[in-house]
SERO-4910 file (N, C-alpha, C, O; in steps of 0.05 Angstrom, whole numbers):
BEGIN
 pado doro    nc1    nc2    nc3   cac1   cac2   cac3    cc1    cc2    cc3    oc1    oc2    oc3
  Unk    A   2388   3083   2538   2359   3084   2542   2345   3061   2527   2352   3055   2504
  Unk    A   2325   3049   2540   2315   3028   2530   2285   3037   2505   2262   3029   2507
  Unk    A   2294   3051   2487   2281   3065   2462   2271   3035   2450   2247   3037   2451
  Unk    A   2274   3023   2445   2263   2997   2421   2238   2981   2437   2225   2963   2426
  Unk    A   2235   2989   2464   2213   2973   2472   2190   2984   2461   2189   3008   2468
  Unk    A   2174   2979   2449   2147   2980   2441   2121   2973   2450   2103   2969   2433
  Unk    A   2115   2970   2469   2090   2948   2469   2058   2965   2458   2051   2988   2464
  Unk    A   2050   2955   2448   2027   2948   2441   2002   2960   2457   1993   2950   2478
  Unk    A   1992   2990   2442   1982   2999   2459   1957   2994   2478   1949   3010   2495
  Unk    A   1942   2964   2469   1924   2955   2489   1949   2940   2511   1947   2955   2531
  Unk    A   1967   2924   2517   1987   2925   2537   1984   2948   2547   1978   2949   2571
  Unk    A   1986   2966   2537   1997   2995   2556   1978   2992   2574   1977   2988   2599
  Unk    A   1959   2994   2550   1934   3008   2569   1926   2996   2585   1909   3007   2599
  Unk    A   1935   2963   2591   1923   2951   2613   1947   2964   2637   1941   2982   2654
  Unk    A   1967   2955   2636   1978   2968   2655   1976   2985   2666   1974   2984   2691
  Unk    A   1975   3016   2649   1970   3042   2659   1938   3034   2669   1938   3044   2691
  Unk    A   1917   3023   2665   1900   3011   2688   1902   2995   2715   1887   2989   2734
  Unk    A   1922   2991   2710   1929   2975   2738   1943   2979   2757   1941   2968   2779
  Unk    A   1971   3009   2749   1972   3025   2765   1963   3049   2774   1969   3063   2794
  Unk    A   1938   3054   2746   1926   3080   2765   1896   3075   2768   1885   3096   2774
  Unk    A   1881   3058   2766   1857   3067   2769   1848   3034   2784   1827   3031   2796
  Unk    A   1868   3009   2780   1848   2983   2797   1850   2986   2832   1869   2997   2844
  Unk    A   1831   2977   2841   1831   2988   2862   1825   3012   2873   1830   3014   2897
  Unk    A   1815   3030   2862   1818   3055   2877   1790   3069   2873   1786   3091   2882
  Unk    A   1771   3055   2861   1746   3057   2854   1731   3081   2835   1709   3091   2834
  Unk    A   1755   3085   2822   1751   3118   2804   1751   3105   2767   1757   3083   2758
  Unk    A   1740   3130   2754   1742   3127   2726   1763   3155   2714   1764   3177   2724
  Unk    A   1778   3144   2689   1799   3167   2689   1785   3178   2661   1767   3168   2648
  Unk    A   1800   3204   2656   1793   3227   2645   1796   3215   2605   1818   3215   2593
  Unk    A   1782   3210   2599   1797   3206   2567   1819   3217   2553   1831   3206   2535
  Unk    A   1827   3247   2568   1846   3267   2553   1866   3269   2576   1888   3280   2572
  Unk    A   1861   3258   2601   1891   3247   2610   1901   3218   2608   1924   3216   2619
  Unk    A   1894   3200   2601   1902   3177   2578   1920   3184   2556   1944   3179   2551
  Unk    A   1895   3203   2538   1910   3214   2508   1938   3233   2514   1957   3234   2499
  Unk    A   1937   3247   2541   1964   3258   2543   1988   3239   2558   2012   3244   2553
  Unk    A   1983   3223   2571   2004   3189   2579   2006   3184   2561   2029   3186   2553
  Unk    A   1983   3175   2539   1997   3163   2513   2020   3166   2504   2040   3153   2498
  Unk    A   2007   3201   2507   2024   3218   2493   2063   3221   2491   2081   3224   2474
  Unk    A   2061   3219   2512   2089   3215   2537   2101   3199   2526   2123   3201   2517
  Unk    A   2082   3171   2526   2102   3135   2514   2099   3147   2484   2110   3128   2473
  Unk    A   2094   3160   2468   2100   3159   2447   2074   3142   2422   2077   3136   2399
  Unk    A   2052   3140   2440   2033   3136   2436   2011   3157   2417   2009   3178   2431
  Unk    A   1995   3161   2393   1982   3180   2376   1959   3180   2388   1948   3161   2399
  Unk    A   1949   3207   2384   1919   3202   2399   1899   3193   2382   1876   3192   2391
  Unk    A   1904   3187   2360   1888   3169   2345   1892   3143   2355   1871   3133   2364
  Unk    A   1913   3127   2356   1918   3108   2370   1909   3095   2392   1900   3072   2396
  Unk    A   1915   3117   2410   1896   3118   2445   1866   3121   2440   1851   3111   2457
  Unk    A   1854   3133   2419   1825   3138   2426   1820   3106   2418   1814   3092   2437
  Unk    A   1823   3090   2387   1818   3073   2380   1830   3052   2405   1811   3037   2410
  Unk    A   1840   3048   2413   1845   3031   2432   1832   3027   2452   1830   3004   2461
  Unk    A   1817   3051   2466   1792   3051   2490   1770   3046   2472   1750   3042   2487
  Unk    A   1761   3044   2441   1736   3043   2439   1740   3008   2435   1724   2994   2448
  Unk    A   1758   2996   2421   1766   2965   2415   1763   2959   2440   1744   2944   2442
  Unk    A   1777   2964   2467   1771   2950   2496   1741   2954   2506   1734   2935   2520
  Unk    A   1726   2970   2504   1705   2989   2513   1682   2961   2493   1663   2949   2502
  Unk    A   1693   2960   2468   1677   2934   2448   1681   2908   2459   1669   2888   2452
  Unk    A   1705   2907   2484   1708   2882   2480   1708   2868   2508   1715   2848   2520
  Unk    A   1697   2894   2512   1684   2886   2549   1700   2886   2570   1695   2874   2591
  Unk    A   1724   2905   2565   1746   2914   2585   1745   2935   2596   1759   2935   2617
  Unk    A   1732   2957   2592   1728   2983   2598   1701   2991   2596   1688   2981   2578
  Unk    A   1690   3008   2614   1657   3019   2601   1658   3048   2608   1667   3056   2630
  Unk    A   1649   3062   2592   1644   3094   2591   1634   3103   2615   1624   3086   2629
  Unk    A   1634   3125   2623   1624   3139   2647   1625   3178   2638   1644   3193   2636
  Unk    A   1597   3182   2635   1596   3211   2613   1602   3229   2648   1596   3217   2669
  Unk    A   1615   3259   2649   1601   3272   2670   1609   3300   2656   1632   3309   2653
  Unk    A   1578   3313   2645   1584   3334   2631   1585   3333   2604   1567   3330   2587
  Unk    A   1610   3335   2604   1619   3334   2572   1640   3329   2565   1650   3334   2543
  Unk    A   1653   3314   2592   1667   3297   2592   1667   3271   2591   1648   3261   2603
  Unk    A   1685   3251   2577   1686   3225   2580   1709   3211   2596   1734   3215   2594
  Unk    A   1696   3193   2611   1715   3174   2635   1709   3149   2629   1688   3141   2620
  Unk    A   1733   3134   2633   1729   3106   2631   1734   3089   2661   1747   3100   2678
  Unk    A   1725   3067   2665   1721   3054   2685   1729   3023   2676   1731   3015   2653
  Unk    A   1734   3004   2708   1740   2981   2688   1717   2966   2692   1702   2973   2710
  Unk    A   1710   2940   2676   1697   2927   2684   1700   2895   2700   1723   2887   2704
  Unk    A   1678   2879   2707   1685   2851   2718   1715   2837   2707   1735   2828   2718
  Unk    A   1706   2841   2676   1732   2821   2653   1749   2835   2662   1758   2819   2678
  Unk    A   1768   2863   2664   1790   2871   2657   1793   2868   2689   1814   2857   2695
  Unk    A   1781   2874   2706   1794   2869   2739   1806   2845   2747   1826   2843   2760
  Unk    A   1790   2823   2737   1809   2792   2741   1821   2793   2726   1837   2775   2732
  Unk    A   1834   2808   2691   1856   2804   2685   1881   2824   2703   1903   2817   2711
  Unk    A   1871   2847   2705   1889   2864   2724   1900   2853   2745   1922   2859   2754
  Unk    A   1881   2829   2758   1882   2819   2794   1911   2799   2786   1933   2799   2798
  Unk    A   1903   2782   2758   1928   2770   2757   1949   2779   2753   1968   2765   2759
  Unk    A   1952   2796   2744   1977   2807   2727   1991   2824   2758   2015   2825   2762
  Unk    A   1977   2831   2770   1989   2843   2796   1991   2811   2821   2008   2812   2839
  Unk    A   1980   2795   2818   1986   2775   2835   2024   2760   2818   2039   2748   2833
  Unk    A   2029   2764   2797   2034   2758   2781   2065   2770   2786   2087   2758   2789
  Unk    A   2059   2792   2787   2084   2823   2791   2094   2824   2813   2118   2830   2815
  Unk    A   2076   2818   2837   2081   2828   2861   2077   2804   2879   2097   2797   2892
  Unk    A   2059   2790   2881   2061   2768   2897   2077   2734   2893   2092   2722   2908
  Unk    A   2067   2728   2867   2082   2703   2860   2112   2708   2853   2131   2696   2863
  Unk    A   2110   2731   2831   2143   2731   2825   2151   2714   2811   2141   2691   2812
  Unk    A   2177   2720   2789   2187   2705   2773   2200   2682   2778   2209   2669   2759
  Unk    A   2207   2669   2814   2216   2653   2812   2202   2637   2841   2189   2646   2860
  Unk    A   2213   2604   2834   2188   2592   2840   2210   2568   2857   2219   2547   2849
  Unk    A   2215   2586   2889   2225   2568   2896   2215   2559   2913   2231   2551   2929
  Unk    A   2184   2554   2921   2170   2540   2937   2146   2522   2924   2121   2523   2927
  Unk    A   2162   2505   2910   2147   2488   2893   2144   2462   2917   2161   2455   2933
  Unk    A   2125   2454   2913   2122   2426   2924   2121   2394   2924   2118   2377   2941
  Unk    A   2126   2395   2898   2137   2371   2875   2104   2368   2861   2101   2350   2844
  Unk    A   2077   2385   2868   2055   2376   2859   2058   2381   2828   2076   2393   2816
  Unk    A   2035   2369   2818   2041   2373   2781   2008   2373   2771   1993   2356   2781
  Unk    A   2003   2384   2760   1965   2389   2747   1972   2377   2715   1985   2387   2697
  Unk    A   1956   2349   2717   1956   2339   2695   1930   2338   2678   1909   2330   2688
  Unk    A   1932   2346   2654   1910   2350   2634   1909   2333   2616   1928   2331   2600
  Unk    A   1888   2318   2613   1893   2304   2597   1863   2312   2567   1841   2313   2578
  Unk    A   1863   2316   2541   1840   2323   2524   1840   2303   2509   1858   2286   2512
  Unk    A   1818   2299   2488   1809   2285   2466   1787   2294   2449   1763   2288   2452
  Unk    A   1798   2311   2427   1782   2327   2416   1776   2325   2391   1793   2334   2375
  Unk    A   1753   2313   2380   1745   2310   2348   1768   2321   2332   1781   2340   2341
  Unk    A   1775   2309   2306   1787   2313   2296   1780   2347   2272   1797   2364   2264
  Unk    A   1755   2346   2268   1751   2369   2261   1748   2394   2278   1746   2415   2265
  Unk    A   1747   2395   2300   1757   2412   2324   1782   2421   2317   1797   2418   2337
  Unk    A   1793   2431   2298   1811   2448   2298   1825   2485   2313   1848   2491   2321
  Unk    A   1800   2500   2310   1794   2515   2328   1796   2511   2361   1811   2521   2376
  Unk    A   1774   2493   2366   1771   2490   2397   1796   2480   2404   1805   2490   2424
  Unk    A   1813   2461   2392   1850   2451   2399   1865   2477   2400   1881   2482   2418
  Unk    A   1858   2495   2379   1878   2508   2380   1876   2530   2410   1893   2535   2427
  Unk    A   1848   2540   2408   1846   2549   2430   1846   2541   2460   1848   2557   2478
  Unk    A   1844   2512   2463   1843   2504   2491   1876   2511   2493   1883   2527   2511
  Unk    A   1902   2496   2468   1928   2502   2475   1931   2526   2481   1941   2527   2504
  Unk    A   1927   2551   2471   1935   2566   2479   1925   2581   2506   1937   2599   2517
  Unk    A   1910   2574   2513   1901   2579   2538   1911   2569   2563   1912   2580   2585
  Unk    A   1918   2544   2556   1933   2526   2569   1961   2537   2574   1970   2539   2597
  Unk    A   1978   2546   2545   2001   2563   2545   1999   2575   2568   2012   2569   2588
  Unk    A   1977   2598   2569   1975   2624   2591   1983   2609   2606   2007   2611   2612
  Unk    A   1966   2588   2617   1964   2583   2645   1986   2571   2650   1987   2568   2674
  Unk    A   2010   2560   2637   2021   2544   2650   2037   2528   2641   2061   2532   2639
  Unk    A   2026   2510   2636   2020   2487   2618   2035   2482   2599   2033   2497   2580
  Unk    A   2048   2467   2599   2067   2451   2565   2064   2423   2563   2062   2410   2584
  Unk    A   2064   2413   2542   2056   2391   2523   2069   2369   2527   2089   2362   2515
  Unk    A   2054   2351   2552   2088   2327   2553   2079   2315   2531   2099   2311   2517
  Unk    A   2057   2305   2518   2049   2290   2512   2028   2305   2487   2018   2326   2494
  Unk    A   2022   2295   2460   2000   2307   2441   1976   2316   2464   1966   2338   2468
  Unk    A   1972   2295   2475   1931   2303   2485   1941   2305   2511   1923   2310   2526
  Unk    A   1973   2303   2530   1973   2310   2556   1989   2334   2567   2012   2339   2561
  Unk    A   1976   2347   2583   1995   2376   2584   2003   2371   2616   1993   2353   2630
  Unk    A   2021   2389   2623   2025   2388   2651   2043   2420   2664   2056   2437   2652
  Unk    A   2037   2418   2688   2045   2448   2698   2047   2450   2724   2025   2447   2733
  Unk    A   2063   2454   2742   2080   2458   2765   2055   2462   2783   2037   2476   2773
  Unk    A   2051   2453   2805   2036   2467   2822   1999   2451   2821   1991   2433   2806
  Unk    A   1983   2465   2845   1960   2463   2827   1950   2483   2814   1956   2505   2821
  Unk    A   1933   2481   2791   1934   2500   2768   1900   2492   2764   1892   2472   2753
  Unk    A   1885   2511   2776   1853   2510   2774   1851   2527   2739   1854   2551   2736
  Unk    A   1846   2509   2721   1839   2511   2696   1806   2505   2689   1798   2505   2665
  Unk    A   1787   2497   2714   1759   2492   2706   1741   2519   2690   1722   2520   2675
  Unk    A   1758   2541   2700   1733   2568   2686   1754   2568   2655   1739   2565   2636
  Unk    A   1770   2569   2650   1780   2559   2621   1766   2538   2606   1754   2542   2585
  Unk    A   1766   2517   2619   1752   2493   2605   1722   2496   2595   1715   2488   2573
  Unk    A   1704   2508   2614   1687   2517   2616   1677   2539   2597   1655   2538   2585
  Unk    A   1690   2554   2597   1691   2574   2577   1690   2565   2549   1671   2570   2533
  Unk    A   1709   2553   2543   1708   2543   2510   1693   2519   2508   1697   2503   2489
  Unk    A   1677   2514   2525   1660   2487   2532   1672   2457   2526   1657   2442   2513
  Unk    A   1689   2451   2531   1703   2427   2540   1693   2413   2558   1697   2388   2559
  Unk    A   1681   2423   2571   1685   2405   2601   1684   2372   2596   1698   2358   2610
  Unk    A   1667   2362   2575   1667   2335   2569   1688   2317   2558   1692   2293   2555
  Unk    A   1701   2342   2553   1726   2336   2536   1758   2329   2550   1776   2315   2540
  Unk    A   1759   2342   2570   1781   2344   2584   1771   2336   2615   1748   2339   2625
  Unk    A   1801   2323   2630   1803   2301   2647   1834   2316   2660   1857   2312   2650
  Unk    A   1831   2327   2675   1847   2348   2711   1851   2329   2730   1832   2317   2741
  Unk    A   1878   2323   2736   1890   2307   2757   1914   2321   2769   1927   2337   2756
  Unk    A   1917   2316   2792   1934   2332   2812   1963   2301   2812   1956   2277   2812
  Unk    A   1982   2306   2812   2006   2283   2814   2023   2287   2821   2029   2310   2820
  Unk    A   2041   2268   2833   2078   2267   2834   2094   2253   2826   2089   2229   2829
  Unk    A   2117   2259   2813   2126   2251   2797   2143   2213   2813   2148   2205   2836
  Unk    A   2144   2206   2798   2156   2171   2817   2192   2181   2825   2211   2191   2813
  Unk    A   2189   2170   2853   2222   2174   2849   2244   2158   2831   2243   2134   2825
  Unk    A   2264   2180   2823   2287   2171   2803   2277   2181   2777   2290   2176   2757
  Unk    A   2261   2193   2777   2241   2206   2749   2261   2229   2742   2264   2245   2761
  Unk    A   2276   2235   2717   2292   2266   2716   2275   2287   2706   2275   2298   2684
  Unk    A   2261   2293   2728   2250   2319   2725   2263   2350   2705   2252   2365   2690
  Unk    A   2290   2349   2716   2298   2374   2707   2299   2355   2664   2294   2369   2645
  Unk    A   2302   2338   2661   2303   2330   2636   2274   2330   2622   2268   2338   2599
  Unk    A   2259   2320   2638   2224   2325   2633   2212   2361   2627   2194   2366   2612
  Unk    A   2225   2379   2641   2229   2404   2638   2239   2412   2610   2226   2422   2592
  Unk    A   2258   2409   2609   2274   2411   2582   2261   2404   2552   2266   2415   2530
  Unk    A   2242   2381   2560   2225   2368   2540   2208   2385   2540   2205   2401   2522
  Unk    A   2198   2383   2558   2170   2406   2551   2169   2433   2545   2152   2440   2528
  Unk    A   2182   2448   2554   2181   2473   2553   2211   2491   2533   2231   2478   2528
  Unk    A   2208   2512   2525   2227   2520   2504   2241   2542   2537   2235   2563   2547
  Unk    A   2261   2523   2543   2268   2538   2571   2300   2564   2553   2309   2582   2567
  Unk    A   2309   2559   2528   2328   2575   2518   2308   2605   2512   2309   2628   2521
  Unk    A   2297   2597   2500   2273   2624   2489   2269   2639   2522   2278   2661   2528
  Unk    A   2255   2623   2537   2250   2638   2560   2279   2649   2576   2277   2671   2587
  Unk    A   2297   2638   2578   2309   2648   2586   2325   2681   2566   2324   2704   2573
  Unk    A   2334   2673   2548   2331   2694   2528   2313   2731   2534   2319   2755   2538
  Unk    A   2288   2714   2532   2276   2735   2546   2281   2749   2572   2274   2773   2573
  Unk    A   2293   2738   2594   2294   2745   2619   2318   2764   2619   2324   2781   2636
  Unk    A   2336   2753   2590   2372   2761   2595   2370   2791   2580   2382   2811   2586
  Unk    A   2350   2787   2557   2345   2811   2551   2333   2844   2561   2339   2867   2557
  Unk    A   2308   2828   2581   2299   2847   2597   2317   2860   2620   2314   2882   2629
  Unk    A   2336   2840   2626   2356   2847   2642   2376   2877   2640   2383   2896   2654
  Unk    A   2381   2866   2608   2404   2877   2588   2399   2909   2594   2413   2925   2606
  Unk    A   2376   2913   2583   2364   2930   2575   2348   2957   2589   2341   2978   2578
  Unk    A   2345   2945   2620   2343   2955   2636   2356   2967   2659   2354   2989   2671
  Unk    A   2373   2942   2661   2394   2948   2688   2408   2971   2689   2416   2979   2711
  Unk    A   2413   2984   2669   2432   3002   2674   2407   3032   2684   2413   3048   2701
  Unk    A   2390   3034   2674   2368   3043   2692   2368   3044   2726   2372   3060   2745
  Unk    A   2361   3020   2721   2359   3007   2751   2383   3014   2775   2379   3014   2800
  Unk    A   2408   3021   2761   2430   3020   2779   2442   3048   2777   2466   3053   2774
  Unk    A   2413   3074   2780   2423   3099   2774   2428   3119   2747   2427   3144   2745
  Unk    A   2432   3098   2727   2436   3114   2690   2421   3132   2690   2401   3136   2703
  Unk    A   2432   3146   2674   2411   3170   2664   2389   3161   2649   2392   3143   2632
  Unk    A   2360   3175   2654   2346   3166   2633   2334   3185   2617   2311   3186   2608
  Unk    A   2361   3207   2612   2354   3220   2589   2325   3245   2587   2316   3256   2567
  Unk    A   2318   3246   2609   2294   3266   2611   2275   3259   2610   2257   3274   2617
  Unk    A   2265   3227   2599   2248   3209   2592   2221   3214   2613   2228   3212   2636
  Unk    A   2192   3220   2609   2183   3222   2632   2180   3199   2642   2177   3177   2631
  Unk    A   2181   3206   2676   2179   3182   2687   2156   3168   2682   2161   3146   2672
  Unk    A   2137   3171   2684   2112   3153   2680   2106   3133   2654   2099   3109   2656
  Unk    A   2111   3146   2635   2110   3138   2609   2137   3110   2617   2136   3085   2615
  Unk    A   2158   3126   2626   2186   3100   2631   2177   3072   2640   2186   3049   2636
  Unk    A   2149   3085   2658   2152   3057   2687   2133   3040   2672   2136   3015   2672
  Unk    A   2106   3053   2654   2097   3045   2633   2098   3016   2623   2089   2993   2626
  Unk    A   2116   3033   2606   2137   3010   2589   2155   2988   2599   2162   2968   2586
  Unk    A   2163   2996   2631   2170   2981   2637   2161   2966   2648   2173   2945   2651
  Unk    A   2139   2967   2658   2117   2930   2672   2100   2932   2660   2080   2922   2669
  Unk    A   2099   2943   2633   2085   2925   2605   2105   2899   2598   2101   2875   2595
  Unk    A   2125   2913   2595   2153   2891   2577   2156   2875   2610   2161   2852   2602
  Unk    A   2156   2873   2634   2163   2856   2649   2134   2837   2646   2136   2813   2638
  Unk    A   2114   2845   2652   2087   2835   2657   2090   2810   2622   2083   2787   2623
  Unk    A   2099   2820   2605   2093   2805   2582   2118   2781   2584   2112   2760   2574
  Unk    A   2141   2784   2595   2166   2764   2602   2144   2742   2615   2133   2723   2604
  Unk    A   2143   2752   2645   2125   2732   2659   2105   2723   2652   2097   2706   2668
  Unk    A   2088   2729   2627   2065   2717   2627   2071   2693   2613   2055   2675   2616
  Unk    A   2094   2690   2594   2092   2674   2586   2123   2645   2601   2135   2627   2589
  Unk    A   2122   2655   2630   2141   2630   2639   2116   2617   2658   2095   2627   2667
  Unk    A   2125   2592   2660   2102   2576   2672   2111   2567   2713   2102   2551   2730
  Unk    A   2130   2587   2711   2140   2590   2732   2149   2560   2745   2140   2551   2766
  Unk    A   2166   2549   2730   2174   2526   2736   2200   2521   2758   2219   2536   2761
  Unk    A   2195   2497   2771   2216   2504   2804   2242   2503   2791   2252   2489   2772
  Unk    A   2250   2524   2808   2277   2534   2807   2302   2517   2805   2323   2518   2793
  Unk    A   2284   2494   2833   2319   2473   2829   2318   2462   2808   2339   2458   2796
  Unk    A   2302   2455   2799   2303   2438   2771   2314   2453   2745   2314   2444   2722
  Unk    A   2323   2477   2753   2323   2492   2722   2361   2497   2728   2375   2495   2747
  Unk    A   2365   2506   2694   2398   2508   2697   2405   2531   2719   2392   2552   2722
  Unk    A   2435   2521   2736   2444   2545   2752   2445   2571   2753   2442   2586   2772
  Unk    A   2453   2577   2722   2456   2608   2712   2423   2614   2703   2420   2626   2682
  Unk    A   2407   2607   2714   2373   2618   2710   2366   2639   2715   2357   2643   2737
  Unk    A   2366   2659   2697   2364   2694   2695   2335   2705   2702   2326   2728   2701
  Unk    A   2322   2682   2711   2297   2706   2729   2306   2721   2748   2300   2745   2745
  Unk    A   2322   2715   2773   2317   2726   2792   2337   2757   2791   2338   2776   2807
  Unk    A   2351   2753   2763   2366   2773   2768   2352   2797   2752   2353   2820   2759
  Unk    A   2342   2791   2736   2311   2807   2726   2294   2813   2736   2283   2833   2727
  Unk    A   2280   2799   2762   2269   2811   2775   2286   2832   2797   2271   2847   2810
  Unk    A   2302   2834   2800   2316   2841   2810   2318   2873   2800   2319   2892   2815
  Unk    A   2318   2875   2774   2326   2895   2752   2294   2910   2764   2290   2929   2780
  Unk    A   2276   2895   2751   2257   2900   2750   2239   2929   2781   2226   2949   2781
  Unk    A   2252   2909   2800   2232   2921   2823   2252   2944   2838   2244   2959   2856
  Unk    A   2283   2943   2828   2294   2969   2828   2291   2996   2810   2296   3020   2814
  Unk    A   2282   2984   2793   2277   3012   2774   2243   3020   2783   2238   3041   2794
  Unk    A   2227   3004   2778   2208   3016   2801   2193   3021   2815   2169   3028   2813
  Unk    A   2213   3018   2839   2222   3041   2858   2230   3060   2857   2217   3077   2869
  Unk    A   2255   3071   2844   2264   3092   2836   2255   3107   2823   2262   3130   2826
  Unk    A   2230   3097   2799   2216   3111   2796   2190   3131   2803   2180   3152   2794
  Unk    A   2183   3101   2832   2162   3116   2840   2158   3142   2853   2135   3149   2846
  Unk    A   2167   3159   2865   2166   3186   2869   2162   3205   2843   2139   3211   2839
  Unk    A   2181   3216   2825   2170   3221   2801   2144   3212   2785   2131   3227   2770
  Unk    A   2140   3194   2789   2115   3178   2776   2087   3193   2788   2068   3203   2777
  Unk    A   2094   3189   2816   2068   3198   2832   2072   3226   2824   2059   3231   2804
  Unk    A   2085   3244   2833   2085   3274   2819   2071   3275   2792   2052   3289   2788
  Unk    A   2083   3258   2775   2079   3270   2742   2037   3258   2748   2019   3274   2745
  Unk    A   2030   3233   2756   2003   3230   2759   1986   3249   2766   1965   3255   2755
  Unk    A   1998   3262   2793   1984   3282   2812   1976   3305   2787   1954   3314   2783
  Unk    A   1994   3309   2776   1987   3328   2760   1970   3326   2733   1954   3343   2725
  Unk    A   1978   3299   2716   1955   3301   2693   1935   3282   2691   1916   3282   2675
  Unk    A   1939   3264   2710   1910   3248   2711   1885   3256   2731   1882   3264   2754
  Unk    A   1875   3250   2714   1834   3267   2731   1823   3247   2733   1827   3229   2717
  Unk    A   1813   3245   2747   1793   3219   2763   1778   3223   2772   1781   3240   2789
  Unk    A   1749   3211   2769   1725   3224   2777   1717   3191   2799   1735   3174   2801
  Unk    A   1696   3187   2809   1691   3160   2839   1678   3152   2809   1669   3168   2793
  Unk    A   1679   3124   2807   1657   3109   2789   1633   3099   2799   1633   3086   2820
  Unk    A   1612   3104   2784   1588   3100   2793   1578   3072   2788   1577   3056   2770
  Unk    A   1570   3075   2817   1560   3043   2832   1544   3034   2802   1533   3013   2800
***
């Protein structure tokens, strides 16, 4: 049983938002949350403080009916939800319809700008992006980074070009440079490890399902967020995404029937108001 995964119960809680309540135009019950929590192993001190920190931080907004409390999502947490499910289900961990395009960034940022550097990189991370260069980043594909830039107010600062690379250029060696492709793979071999035997029937010990599936496209959703989904041919032969995803979208499945049962029964959902 895959017992040591942990994640972090704002993770959870985005997920458990994204399979039960985006899309479907409802707000869920506060005390069927606190009992999911409950399930992953989650305290209901834990779960309450966690909806009021998202609820502060403009991911969630209250919805009273009675004397009850429901939560709902808002604008911010739906485009993070939209990606993370474009992410899961549509792009996928492996990227073999690359087009040789490349999104080049180039910054130049006061030297006392320490903050604003640190944060454009890491945002940049999210998206993509690794460091060929101190002030040049680059990332597979085109990679619309203007509402990032924008956001941390850059725009004056940074300089977005679309490229291809010259032929005879060793891409898969330019890869290697940039990106920490052992770490990422690491991650993929682990999620693999750890799961598969799930995936291919194991017992899972009585574990409820929901809480299981949980945990499990929290810890997948967090693998992928941080690969920049770089093309496939270019990466080493033995490249452990696909067999992780693989892991991944068999377990569930298998879990989904149980899952929907155990929901049907403790989550309450009220329509959210327009």
């Amino acid at each position: 049983m895959p017992t040591d995964t942990v994640p972090r119960p704002q993770s959870l809680m985005l997920t458990f938002l994204g399979d039960q309540v985006l899309g479907r135009g409802v707000c869920v019950y506060s005390g069927s949350v606190i009992e999911v929590f409950a399930r992953a192993g989650v305290g209901e001190q834990a779960t309450r403080s966690t909806l009021t920190r998202m609820v502060n931080r403009g991911l969630l907004r209250r919805q009273r009916e009675g004397r009850r409390m429901y939560f709902g999502l808002t604008e911010r947490s739906e485009v993070i939800l939209r990606d993370g499910e474009r992410r899961i289900w549509k792009t996928g961990a492996v990227n073999r319809d690359w087009d040789g395009t490349w999104s080049l960034l180039g910054f130049s940022l006061p030297e006392s700008w320490q903050r604003q550097r640190h944060d454009l990189r890491s945002q940049l991370t999210w998206a993509g992006f690794g460091p060929l260069f101190s002030g040049l980043w680059v990332a597979p594909g085109e990679v619309d980074v203007s509402g990032i830039v924008a956001e941390l107010g850059l725009s004056a600062h940074v300089k977005v070009f679309r490229a291809r690379a010259d032929t005879g250029m060793d891409i898969a060696e330019m890869i290697h440079d940039t990106w920490d492709l052992a770490e990422l793979a690491d991650r993929y071999r682990e999620f693999d490890a750890l799961w598969r035997p799930l995936a291919h029937g194991g017992d899972t010990g009585g574990e409820d399902p929901l809480a299981l599936r949980l945990r499990l496209a929290t810890e997948w959703l967090r693998v992928i967020r941080s690969d920049p989904r770089l093309p496939v041919r270019h990466l080493p032969a033995d490249w452990p995404a696909a067999a992780a995803e693989e892991t991944f979208r068999a377990l569930h499945a298998r879990l989904e029937a149980p899952v929907r049962d155990v929901a049907r029964r403790v989550i309450e959902t009220v329509p959210a108001a327009s």
